[in-house]
N, C-alpha and C positions, 0 to 999 in steps of 0.2 A: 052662511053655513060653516061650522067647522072645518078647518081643512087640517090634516095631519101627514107632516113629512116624514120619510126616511125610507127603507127598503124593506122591501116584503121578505127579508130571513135576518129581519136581526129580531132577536128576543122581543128585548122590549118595545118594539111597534108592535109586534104582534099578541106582548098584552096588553096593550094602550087599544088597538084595535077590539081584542075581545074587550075590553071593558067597556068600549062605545057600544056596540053590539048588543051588550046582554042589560046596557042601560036604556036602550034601543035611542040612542042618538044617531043621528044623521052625521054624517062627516063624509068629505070626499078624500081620498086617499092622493097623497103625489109622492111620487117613488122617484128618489134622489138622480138613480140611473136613466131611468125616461127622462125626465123634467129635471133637468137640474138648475137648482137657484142661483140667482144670480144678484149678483153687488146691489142692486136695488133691494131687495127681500131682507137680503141681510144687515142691511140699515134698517129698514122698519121692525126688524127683530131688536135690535139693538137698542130702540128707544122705550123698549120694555122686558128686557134682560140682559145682563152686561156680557161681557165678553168670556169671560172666565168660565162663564156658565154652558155658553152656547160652545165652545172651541175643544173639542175631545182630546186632551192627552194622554187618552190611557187605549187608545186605540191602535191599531195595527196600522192605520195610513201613517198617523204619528210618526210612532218608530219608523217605518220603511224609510218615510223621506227624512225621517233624522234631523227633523226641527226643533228639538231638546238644544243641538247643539248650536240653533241660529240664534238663539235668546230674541223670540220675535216680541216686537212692540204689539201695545194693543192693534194699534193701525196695520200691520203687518198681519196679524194673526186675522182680523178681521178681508185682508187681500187673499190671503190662503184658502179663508173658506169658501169664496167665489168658486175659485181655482179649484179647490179640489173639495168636492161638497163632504165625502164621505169622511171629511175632520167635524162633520156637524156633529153632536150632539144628538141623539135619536130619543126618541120622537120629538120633532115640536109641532104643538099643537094651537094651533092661533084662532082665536073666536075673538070677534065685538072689541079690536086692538086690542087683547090680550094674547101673551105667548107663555106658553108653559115648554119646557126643554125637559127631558128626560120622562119615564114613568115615574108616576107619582099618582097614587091612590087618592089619598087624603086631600091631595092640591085640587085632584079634578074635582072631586066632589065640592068642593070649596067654590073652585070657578065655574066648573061647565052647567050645575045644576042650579 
């Protein structure tokens, strides 16, 4: 089954979510603040989307904790996101070892259908 991370009031989960909905896909929902992912997850994310992709720089944890200024290594940036989930990237979306990170229209149609 599809499963789809991040939090029930960011944007874009919640048009990743209406687009499973109105495609009438199944997916189970895991909300970063309940469940939060951990070092295992984020390896198997990693062996099908790099780092860059999945690590939110433009986000508010970002900035708060001020890791612009730590010039983190991939390996580092990858120990952060354990640590503190909500640097993920929102949505990712993992079906059949595939992961898609952010909304993307055009991607899901591509993979999910």
């Amino acid at each position: 089954m599809l499963k789809i991370y991040g939090i029930k009031n960011c944007d874009s989960v919640r048009k990743a979510i209406k687009y499973l909905k109105s495609h009438e896909i199944d997916h189970e929902f895991i909300d970063f603040r309940e469940t939060p992912v951990d070092q295992n997850t984020i390896t198997s994310w990693l062996k099908h989307t790099d780092i860059q992709t999945l690590f939110n720089t433009r986000g508010t944890t970002y900035r708060t904790l001020k890791l612009k200024e730590l010039a983190l290594s991939d390996k580092d940036k990858q120990l952060w996101l354990a640590k503190e989930n909500m640097l993920i990237k929102r949505p990712v979306i993992e079906l059949d070892n595939k992961v898609i990170v952010g909304y993307n229209e055009s991607q899901y149609l591509e993979t999910i259908h």
